[in-house]
C-alpha positions in Angstrom: 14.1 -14.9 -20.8 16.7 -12.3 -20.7 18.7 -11.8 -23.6 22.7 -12.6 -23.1 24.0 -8.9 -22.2 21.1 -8.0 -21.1 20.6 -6.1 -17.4 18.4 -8.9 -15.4 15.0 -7.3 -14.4 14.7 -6.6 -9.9 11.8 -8.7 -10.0 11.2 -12.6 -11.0 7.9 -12.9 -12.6 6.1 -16.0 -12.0 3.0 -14.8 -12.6 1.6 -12.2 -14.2 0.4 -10.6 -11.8 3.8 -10.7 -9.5 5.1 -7.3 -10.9 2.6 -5.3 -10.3 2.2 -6.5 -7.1 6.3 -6.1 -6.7 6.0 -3.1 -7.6 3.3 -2.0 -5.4 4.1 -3.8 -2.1 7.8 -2.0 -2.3 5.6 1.4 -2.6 3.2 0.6 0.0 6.3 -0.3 2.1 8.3 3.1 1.7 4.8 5.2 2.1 4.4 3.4 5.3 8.1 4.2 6.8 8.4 6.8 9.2 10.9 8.9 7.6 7.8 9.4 4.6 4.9 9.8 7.1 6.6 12.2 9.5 7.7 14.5 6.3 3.9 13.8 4.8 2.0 14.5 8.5 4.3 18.3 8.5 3.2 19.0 5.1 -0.8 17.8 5.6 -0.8 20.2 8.4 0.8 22.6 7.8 -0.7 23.2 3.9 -4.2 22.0 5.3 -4.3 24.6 8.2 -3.9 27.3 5.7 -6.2 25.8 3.0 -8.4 25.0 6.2 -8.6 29.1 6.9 -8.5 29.9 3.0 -11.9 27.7 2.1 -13.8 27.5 5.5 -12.7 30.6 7.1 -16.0 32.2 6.8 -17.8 29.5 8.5 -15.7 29.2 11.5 -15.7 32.5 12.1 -19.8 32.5 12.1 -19.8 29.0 13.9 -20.7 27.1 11.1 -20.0 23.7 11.6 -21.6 20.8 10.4 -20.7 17.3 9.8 -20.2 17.9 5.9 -18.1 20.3 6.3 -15.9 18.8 9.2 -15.5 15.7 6.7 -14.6 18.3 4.0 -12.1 20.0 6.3 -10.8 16.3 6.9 -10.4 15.6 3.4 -8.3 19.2 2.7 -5.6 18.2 5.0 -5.4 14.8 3.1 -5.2 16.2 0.0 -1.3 17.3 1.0 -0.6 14.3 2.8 -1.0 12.2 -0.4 0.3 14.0 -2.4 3.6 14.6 -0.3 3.8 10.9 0.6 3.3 10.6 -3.7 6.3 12.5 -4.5 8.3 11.5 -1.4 8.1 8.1 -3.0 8.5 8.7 -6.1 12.0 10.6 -5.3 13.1 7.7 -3.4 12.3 5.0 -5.9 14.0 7.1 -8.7 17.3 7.7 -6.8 16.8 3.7 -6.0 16.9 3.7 -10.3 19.6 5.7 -10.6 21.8 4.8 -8.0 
């Protein structure tokens, strides 16, 4: 129950568990839009390709590759990709906030 001059809450809760799952469907949804995962996909490789040459330079130079280190090389270029899609979201849902 809200209290009389009190701002209503975005969400109806019926359930405990229907914030929380508000809250993360409306995240999922903006990560997913393709104004997030083009910006995320020029970060991830751009930052990646350099952190690619920075931490397995050596080894492609000398034709080291193996699988481990292919799936390691996969994993640096999603480390930006999260964490631009992150902040990406978390800058739109706060201007959502304030607006």
């Amino acid at each position: 129950m809200v209290a009389p001059g009190a701002p209503a809450s975005r969400y109806t809760a019926r359930s405990p568990r229907s914030v929380p799952e508000a809250i993360l469907n409306e995240w999922l949804t903006l990560a997913c839009s393709p104004r997030i995962v083009r910006r995320a996909l020029k970060y991830a490789i751009g930052v990646g390709s350099v952190l690619i040459v920075i931490n397995h330079g050596d080894a492609l130079l000398h034709g080291d590759i193996s699988l481990g280190r292919i799936l390691r090389m996969i994993l640096t270029v999603c480390v930006p990709y999260c964490v631009s899609t992150a902040s990406s979201v978390s800058s739109v849902l706060e201007h959502k906030r304030e607006s």
